[in-house]
C-alpha positions as CSV (number, residue, x, y, z in Angstrom):
1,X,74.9,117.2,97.4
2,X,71.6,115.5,98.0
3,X,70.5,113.8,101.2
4,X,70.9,110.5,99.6
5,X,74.7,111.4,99.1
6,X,75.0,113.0,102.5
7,X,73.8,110.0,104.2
8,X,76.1,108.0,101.6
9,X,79.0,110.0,102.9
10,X,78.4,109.7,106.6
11,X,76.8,106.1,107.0
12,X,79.3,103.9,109.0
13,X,81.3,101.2,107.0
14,X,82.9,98.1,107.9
15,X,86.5,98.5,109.0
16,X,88.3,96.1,106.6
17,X,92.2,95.3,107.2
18,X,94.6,94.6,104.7
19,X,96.9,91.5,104.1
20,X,99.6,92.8,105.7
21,X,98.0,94.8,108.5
22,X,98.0,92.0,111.3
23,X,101.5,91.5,110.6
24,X,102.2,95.1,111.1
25,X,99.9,95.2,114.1
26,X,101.8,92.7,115.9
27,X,105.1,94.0,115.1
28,X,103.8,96.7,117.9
29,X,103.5,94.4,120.7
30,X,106.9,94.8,121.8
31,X,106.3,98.6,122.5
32,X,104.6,99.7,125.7
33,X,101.2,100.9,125.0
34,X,101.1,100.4,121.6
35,X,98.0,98.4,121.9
36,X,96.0,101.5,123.2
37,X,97.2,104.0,120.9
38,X,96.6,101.5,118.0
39,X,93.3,101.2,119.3
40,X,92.6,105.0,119.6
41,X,93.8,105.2,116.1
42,X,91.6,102.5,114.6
43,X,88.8,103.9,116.4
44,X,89.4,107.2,114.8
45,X,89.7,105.8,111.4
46,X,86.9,103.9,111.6
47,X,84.4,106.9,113.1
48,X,85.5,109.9,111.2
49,X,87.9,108.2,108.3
50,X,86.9,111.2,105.4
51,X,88.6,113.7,108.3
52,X,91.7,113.2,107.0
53,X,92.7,114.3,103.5
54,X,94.6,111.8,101.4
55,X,98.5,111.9,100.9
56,X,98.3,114.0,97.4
57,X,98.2,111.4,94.6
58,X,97.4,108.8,96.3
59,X,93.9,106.9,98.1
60,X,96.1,106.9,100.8
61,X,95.5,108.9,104.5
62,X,97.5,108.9,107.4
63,X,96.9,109.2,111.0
64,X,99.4,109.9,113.5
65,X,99.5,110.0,117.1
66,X,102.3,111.9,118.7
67,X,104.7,110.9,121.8
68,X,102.6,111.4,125.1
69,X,104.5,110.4,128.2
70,X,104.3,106.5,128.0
71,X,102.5,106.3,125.1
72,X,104.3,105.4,122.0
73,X,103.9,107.9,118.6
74,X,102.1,105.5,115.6
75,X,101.3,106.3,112.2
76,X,98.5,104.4,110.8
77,X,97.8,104.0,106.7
78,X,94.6,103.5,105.7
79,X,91.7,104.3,102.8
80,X,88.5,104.5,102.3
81,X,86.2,103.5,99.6
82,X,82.3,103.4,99.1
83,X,82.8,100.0,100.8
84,X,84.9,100.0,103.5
85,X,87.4,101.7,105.6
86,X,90.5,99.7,104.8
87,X,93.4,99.4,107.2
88,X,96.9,99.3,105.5
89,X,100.0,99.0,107.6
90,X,100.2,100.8,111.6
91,X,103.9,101.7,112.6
92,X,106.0,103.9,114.8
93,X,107.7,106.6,114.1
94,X,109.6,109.7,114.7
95,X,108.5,113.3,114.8
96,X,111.7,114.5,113.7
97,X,111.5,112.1,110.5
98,X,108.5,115.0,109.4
């Protein structure tokens, strides 16, 4: 890989969402610190979005946060492109569902 790529790779891009991704967004404001675990999540996505590996077949990669306490466990779908960092949907969801 040459620097040019390197630097390709790791240059910050815009965080983009999706159609639909306010509307999931929102659908999280009825669950008690949603709004800081969504943020955590985005934040991740957006800083390190090539850390996680895409669902096999798909441009899609999932982040998950897990149950803490208070704080609620989300899921959030997104991709990445040479353009942007492209939110999808952001949900809860259940350990148990695997």
């Amino acid at each position: 890989m040459t620097v040019l790529e390197r630097e390709a790779c790791t240059a910050p891009r815009p965080v983009v969402a999706a159609a639909g991704y306010a509307h999931s967004r929102a659908a999280l404001d009825r669950i008690p610190n949603a709004e800081r675990v969504a943020a955590a999540l985005e934040s991740l996505a957006a800083a390190r979005p090539e850390d996680v590996d895409p669902v096999p077949g798909t441009i899609v990669r999932v982040l998950r946060a897990h149950r803490y306490g208070d704080f609620p466990a989300l899921r959030l779908y997104y991709s990445v492109d040479a353009v942007a960092v492209r939110l999808l949907r952001i949900e809860e969801w259940d350990a148990m569902e695997a």
